[in-house]
N, C-alpha and C positions, 0 to 999 in steps of 0.2 A: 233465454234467460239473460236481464239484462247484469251486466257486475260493475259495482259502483265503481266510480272512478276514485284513483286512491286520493287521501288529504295529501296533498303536495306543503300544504302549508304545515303539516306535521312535519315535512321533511325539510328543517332550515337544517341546511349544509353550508359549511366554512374549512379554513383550513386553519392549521396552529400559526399561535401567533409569531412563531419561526420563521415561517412561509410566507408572511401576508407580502414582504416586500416582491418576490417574484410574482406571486398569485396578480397582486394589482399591476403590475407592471405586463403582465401579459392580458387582462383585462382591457388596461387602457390602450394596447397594440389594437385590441379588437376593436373598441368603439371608435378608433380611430380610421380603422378599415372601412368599419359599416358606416361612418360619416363620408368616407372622401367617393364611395361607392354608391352613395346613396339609398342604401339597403335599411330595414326595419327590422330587421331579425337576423339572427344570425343563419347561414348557409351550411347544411351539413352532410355530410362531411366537409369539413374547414378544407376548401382550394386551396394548401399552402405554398405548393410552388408559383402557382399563377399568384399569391398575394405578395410573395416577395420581389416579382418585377413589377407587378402592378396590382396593388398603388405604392406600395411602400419604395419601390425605387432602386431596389440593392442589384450589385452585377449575379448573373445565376448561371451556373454552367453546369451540364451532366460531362464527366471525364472519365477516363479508364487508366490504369495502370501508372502510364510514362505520366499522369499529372501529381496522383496521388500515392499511387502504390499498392498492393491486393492486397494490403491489411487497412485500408485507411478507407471509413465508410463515408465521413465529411467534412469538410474543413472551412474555417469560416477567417479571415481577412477583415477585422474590425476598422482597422485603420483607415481602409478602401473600400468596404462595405461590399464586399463579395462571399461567396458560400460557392463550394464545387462541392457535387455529390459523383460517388461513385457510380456510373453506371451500371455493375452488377447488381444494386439494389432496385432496378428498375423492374424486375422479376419477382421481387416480395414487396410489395405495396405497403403492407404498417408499416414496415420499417423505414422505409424509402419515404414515406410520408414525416414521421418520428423525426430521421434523421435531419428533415429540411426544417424543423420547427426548434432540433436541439440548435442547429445551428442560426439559424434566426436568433435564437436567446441569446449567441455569443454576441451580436450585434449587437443586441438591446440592452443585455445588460452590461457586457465589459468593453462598452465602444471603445475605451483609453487602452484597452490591451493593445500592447505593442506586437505585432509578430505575428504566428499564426496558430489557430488552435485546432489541433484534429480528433475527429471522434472514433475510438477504436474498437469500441466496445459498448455491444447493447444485452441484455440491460443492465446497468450499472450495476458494480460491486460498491461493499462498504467502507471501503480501500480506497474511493477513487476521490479527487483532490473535489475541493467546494465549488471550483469554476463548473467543473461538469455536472456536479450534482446539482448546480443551477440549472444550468440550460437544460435537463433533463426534465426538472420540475416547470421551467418556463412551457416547453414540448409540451407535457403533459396538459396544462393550465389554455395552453392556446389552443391546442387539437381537440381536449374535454372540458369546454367551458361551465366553470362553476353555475352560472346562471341556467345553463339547459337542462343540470342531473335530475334535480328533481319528477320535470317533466316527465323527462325518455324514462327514467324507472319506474313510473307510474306508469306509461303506458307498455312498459316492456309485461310489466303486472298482469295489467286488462289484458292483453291477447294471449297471455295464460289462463286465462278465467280465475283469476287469484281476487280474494274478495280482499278488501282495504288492509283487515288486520291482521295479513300477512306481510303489512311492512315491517311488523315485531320480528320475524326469521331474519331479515337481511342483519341482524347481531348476532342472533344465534349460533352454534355451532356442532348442532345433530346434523341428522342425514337430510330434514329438510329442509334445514338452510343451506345447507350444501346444493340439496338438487335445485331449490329456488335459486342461486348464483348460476351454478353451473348451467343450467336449462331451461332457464327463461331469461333472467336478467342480462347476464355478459352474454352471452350472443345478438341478443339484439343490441344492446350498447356497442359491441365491437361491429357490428355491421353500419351502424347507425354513422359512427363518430369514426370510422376507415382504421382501425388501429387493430394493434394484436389484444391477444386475451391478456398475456402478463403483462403490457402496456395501462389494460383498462382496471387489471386490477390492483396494478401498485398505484393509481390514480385513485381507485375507491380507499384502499390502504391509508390513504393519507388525509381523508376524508373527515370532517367532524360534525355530529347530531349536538345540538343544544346539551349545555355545561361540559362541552367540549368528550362526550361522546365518542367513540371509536364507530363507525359505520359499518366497520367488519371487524371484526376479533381478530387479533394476531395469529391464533393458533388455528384460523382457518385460513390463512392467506396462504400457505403450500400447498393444501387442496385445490383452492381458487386459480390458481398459474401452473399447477401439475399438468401435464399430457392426460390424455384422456385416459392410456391404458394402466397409471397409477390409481384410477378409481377401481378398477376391473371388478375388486373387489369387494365396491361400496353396493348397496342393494338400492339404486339410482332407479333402475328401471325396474322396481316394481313400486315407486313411486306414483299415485296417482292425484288427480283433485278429485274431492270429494265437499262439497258445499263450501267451493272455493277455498280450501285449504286442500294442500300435501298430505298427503297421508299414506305412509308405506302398506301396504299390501299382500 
């Protein structure tokens, strides 16, 4: 059986008009990568540490302890255009990825920052000041480019065998919009794009469908970024497709 391929041109995704200054700002890092690189498309998972010595140029150093300290996961040098990562992150990959792209952001976006700026905390609380909550959103934006979502979620779709008009569930907020995120779409997204699951989904989070649209419901986004044994209780697996729709069982 063949399953149609989904309308991606259904799916125009944007961000609030809050964001667009970072969103284009981490954009235009990337066209600027795939030009001096010579590339055609973008490369996925984003190479971030390879893209900040080369091409872009910044000093990059993995450190431990006596540099930064065992609370301090990255720290970025605007002034001198340097980033040190902790090397204990070298053991969790999103984050160690995450981290080199929050701090990338400090660069791009607050070059005139004086001093130095460190990241202590992933993932962001509501608490935390607007510089970070930048370079979190820059991370996000350059690690999950706006321009690839469409795609990978349609094809995360097809090798579900999900027929088109179950791009209406990824709003929804029953049991099979849930198992549609949880067990087709963010695993493959999170493999695809090297990031964590609560990474990919405060990314979708912030996501906008046409007349500015929510892409995910608020009151599923704790579901979406829960541990898996907080579902325990949702009837997930007796989920099946049934002429390409979910259908509980």
């Amino acid at each position: 059986m063949t399953v149609p391929e989904f309308p991606t041109t259904h799916l125009r995704l944007s961000v609030r008009s809050a964001d667009a200054r970072v969103e284009l700002a981490a954009a235009s890092l990337l066209d600027q990568v795939l030009h001096r690189l010579n590339l055609d498309e973008v490369v996925l998972p984003i190479p971030i540490d390879d893209w900040i010595e080369r091409p872009l140029g910044y000093q990059f150093g993995i450190v431990g302890d006596d540099e930064l300290g065992a609370d301090v996961l990255g720290l970025a040098r605007p002034l001198s255009g340097e980033i040190l990562i902790h090397e204990g992150l070298l053991d969790h990959e999103p984050r160690y990825r995450f981290t080199c792209a929050h701090e990338l952001g400090h660069l791009v976006l607050h070059a005139t920052h004086a001093g130095e700026l460190s990241d202590t905390e992933l993932p962001r609380d509501g608490n935390s000041d607007s510089i970070e909550r930048e370079a979190d959103r820059f991370a996000s934006a350059l690690l999950m480019p706006l321009r690839t979502l469409p795609g990978k979620i349609s094809k995360a779709a097809r090798s579900n065998s999900l027929d088109p008009s179950c791009l209406e569930l990824l709003r929804g907020d029953g049991i099979e919009a849930v198992w549609v995120w949880r067990r087709c779409i963010l695993p493959f997204l999170c493999e695809t794009y090297g990031v964590s699951r609560a990474a990919m989904v405060y990314r979708c989070r912030e996501l906008r469908l046409p007349k500015q649209r929510r892409l995910v419901r608020p009151s599923l986004v704790p579901l979406l970024a829960a541990p898996e044994r907080v579902l325990a209780d949702l009837p997930l697996d007796r989920v099946r497709v049934v002429n390409g729709r979910p259908v509980v069982t």
